[in-house]
C-alpha positions in Angstrom: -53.3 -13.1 60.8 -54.6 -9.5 61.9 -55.1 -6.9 60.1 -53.2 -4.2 60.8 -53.5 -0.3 59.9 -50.5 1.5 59.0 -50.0 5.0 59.4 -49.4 7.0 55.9 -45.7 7.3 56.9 -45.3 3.4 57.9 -46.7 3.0 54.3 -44.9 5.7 52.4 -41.6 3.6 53.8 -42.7 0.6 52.6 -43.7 1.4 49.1 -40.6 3.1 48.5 -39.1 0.0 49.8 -41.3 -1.9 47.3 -39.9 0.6 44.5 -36.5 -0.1 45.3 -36.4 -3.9 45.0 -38.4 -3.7 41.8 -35.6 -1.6 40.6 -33.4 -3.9 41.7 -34.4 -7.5 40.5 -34.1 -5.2 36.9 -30.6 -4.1 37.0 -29.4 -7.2 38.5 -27.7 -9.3 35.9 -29.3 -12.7 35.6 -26.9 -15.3 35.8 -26.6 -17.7 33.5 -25.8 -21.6 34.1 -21.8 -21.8 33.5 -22.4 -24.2 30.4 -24.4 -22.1 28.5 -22.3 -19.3 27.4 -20.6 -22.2 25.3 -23.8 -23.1 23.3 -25.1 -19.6 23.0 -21.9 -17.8 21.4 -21.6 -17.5 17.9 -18.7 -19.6 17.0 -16.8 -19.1 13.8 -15.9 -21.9 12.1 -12.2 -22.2 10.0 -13.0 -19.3 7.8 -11.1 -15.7 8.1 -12.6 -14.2 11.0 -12.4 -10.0 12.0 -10.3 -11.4 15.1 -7.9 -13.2 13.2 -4.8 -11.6 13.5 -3.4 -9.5 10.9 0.0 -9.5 9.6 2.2 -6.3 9.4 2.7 -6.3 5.4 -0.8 -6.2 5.3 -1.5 -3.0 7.7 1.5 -1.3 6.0 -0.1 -2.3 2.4 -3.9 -0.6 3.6 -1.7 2.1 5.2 0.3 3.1 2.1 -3.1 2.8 -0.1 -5.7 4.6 2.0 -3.0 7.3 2.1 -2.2 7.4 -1.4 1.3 6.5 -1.7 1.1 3.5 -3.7 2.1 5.1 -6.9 5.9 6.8 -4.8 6.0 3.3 -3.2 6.2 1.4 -6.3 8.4 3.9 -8.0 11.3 3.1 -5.1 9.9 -0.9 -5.4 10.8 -0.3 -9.3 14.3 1.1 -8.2 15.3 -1.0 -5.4 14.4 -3.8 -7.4 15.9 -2.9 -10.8 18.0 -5.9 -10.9 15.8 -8.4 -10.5 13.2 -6.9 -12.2 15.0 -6.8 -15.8 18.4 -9.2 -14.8 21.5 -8.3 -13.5 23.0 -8.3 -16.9 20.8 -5.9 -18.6 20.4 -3.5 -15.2 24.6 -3.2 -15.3 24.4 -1.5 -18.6 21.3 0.4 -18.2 20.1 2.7 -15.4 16.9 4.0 -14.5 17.5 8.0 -14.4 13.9 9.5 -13.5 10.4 8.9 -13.2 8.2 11.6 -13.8 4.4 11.3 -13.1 1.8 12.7 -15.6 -0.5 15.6 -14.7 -3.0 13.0 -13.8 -0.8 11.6 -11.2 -1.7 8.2 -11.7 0.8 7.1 -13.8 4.4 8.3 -15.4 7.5 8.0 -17.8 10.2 6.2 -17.3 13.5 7.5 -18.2 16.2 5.2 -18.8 19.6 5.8 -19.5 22.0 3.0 -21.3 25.8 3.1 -21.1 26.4 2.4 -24.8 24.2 3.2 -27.6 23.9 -0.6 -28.9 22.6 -1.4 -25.3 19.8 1.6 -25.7 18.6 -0.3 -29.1 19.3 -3.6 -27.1 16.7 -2.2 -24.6 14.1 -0.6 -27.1 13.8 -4.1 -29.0 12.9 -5.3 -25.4 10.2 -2.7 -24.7 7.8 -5.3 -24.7 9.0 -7.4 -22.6 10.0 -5.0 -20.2 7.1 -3.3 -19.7 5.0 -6.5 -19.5 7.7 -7.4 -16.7 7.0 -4.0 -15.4 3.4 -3.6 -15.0 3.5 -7.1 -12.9 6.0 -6.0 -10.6 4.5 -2.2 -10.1 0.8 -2.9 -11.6 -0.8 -2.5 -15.3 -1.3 1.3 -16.0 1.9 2.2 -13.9 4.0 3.2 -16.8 2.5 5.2 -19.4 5.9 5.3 -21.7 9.5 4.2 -21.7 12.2 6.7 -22.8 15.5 4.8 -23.9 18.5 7.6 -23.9 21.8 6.7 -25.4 24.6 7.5 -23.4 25.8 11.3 -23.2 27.9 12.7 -26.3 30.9 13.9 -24.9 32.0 17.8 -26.0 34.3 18.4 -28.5 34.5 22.0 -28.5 37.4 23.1 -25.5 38.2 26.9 -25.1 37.0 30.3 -25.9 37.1 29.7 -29.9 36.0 26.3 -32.3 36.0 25.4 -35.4 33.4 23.5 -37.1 34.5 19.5 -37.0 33.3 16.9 -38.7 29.8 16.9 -36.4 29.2 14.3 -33.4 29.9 10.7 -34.1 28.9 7.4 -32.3 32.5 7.0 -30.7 31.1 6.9 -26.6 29.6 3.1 -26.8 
């Protein structure tokens, strides 16, 4: 072998093509054997995973608490679900006729209203119960009191003029 002289431009060219093959042997991927992608990757095992798939109830239950609706979504829960809640027989004599939240906001009164007044004291005896029964279905905390109205008295007094009666009486229930 010779040795040869090279002009400064002959080696100018072939330092640059020097350069550019050292660039590229390090931007080339290397490629890996097909089998070992399957050893390397971290496998999960039968546990929840971040892939698993998630079901809708559960997007819609993060939705509704990052948002802060919980409290106005178990408010309608507590009256779509009146019946079941309390049993049919005691939610066809007594309604629920408002919720109103406390300043804080986290919690509220219920209003009830009964159709007779011996199903309004039928319902106070089961305050208890109910509530207990409430604060499962809608969360502890929920419910800060339970109002129990009687049904409403009906007027006795009709046109411009009355007399004084005998005072209201207990004959609507």
């Amino acid at each position: 072998m010779t040795n040869t002289v090279l002009d400064k431009p002959q080696q100018e060219f072939l330092r640059s093509l020097l350069s550019r093959a050292r660039v590229r042997t390090t931007t080339v991927p290397n490629r890996k054997n097909r089998n070992s992608n399957f050893y390397d990757e971290q496998r999960s095992g039968s546990g929840p995973d971040e892939r698993d798939p998630a079901t809708l109830s559960g997007l819609i239950d993060r939705l509704i608490i990052s948002k802060g609706w919980d409290l106005q979504v178990a408010t309608g829960r507590l009256h779509g679900q009146w019946g079941l809640i309390v049993g049919h027989d005691v939610a066809s004599h007594v309604k629920i006729e408002s919720f109103n939240l406390d300043p804080s906001g986290q919690s509220g009164t219920l209003v009830l209203r009964a159709e007779s007044s011996a199903w309004a004291t039928q319902i106070r005896l089961l305050l208890p119960t109910i509530s207990q029964r409430l604060g499962e279905e809608i969360g502890q905390g929920r419910i800060s009191e339970i109002k129990v109205l009687g049904p409403t008295a009906p007027s006795w007094k009709h046109g411009q003029r009355s007399v004084p009666g005998r005072g209201p009486r207990d004959t609507y229930g």
